[in-house]
N, C-alpha and C positions, 0 to 999 in steps of 0.2 A: 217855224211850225213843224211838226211833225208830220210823218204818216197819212196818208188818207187811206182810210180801208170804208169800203163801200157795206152798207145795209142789204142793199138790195139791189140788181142790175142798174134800172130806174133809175138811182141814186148816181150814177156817173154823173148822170145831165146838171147834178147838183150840189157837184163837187165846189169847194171851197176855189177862189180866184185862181187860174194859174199861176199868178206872177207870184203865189208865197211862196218864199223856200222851205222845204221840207229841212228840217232843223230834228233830229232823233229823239233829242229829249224834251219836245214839248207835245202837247195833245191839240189836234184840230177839233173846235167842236165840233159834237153829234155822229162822231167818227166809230164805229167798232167792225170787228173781224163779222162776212161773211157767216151767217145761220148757215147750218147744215143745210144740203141739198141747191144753194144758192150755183148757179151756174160758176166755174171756173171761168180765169179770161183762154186766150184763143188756145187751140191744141197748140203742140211742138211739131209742126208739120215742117220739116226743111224742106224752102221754098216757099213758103209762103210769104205774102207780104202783108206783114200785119202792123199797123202801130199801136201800141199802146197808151191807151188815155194819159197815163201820167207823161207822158211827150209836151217837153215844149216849158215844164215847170221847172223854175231854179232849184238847186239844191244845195247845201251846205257840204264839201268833205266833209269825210272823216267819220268816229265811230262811236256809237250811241244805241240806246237800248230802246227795242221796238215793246211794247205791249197788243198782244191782240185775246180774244174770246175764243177757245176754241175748244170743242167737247164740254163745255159747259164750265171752263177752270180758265182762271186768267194766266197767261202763258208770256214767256218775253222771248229776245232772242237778240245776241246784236248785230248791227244791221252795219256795213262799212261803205260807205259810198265813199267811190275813189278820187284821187287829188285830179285835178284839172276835169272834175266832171263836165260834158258836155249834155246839156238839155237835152239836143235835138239829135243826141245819137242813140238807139239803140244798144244797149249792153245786156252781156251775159249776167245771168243770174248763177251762182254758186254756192250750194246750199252744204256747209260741212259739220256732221254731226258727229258728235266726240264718242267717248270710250267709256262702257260702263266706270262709273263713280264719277264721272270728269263731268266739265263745265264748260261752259260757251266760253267765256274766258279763257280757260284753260286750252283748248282747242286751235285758238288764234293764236298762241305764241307756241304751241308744237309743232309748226308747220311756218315753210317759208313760201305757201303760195301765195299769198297777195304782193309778195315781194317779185315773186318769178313773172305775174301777172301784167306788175306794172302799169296798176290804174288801171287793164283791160275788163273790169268786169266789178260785179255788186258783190259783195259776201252777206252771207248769212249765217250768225251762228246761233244755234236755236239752245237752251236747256231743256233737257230733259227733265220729268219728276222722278224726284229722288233720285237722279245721277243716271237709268237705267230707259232706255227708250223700251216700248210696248212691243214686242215682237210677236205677241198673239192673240189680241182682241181682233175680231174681222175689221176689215176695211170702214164697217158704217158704224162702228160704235167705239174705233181706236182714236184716242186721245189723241196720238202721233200725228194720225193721217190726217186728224183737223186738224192740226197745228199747222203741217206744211199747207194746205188749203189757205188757211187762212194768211198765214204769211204772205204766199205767193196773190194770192191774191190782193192782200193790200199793198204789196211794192207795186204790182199792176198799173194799178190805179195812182200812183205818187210819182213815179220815175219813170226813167225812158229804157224798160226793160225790154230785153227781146223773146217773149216769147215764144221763139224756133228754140230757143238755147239756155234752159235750164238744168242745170246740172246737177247733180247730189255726188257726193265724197265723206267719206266715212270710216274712223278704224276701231275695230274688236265690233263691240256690242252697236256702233254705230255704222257700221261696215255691213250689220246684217238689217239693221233698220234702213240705209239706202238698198240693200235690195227687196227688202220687202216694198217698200215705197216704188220703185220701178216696176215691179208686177202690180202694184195697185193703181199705179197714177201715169202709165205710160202713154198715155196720153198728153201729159203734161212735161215730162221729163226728158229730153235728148240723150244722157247718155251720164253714167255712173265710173264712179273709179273707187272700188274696193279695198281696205288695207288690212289684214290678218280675218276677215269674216265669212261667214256663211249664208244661206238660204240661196233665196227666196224658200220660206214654204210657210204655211197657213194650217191652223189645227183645224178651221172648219170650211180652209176651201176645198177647190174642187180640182179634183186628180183622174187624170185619163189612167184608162184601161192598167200602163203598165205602171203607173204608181208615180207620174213625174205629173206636180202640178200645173194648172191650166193659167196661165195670169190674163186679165179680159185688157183689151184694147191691141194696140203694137207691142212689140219687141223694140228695148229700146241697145244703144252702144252701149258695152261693157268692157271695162279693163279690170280685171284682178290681180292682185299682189297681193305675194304671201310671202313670208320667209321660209322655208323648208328647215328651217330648226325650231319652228314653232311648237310650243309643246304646252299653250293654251289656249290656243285652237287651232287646229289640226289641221296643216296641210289638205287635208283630204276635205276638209269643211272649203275648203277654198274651191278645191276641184270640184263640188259638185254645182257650188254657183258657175264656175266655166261652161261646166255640162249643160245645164241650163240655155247658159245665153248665147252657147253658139249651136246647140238644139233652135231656141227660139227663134235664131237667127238664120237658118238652115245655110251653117256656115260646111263648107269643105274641111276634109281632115288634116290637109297640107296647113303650114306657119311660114312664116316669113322676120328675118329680122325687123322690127320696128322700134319706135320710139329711140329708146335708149338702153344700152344692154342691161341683162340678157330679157330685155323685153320680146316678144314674138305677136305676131296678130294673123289671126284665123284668115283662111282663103274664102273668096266667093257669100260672101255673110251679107243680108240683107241692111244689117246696121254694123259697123265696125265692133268687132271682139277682139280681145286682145288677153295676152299673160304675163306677168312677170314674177318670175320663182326667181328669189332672193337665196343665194349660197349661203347658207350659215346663219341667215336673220331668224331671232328668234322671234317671239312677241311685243314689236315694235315696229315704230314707222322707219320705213326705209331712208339711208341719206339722199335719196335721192328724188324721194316722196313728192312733193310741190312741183319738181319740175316737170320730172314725168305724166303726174296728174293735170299739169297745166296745158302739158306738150297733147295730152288726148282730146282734150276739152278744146284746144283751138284746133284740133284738125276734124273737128265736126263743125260743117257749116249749112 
């Protein structure tokens, strides 16, 4: 069987039998994506001990296309649940959105993280409409932002996710849509990895005194990567998401070598920040893309 995505909170208690496996390409009945305003499942609070309902349900490997409802338009995404799933473990959720004109498909074979991963975690790869994610409807009426709602919320509810440890990863036009989503949903999100993008910013939110926007909840972990020969989108669109997240992070001006060269990570930061300026990379993903991104993602815990 597929998916369970909840109606209403309520509706957990009356979720379909545990013992079905979640199978991608078939429909549970009476199943669809979270209405607007429906409660999220638990924050990303590292440290917390939370399980999530879908714990304890079999599931099928491998990878299969989710449908849910969300902003009022039926949305998919493919969903990869990893080889040797265990039921009763919690795993990372890893949600990676493509590059204007590209496709969920397209997305999973540009990239070797679920290979670098190693079964450690869920992927998500969601389509956009018409190839371009929403970068500037507000928060309560972006198509985008209910889609990841609505996703995250029904893997919640199916599998044995960890909600401390949801992730977004993104390049170009997808790159800037995870950092919009991290200033909208930081609540729900651990911690992002950027690849040639920009923002966060918002045409009708809200911007303090000196012009730098406000995003509501936490500050979440931020790595960026750019190539410094980028020249469709600009280097400098990259540094001001940095600005941003180790602002939001009230991280120290000091760096340190991390991850993998010439990556660096901020001093003193309430969530981990981090940079990687690529010598010569133009507007593409770095060879080094997956690992590095995977290398961030597990040292958040």
């Amino acid at each position: 069987m597929r998916l369970a995505s909840i109606f209403a909170v309520f509706a957990l208690a009356c979720a379909p039998d545990r013992a079905q496996p979640y199978m991608p390409a078939a429909h549970l009945p009476g199943a669809s994506a979270p209405p607007d305003g429906v409660a999220a499942p638990p924050a990303a609070t590292p440290g917390a001990d939370v399980s999530a309902p879908g714990c304890g349900r079999p599931a099928r490997p491998g990878a299969g296309v989710e449908r849910v409802e969300a902003g009022g338009r039926a949305r998919a995404a493919i969903v990869v649940v990893p080889e040797g799933y265990a039921p009763d473990r919690p795993y990372p959720v890893v949600v990676v959105l493509h590059g204007g004109g590209g496709t969920a498909r397209a997305a999973r074979t540009q990239t070797d993280l679920e290979r670098v991963a190693g079964g450690g975690a869920i992927f998500v790869y969601p389509d956009a409409i018409g190839g371009t994610w929403d970068l500037d409807a507000p928060a309560s009426s972006n198509g985008d932002v209910a889609l990841f709602d609505a996703l995250l919320f029904t893997l919640h509810g199916a599998l044995c996710v960890d909600p401390r440890r949801v992730f977004v990863t993104g390049f170009s036009n997808g790159a800037y849509m995870a950092n919009q989503l991290a200033c909208r949903r930081g609540d729900r999100i651990r911690g992002i990895v950027t690849h040639a993008g920009g923002g966060p910013y918002e045409t009708k939110g809200t911007y303090d005194a000196e012009g730098r926007l406000v995003c509501p909840g936490k500050a979440v972990a931020a790595l960026v990567v750019h190539g410094s020969a980028d020249r469709t989108v600009l280097p400098s669109e990259g540094k001001k998401s940095l600005d941003h997240w180790t602002r939001a992070n009230r991280c120290a001006t000091g760096t340190t070598p991390a991850w993998s060269p010439p990556c660096v990570a901020f001093q003193s930061c309430a969530q981990s920040v981090g940079s990687c300026a690529i010598p010569a990379l133009g507007h593409g993903l770095w060879k080094d893309a997956g690992r590095v991104t995977w290398m961030f993602f597990e040292s958040l815990r």
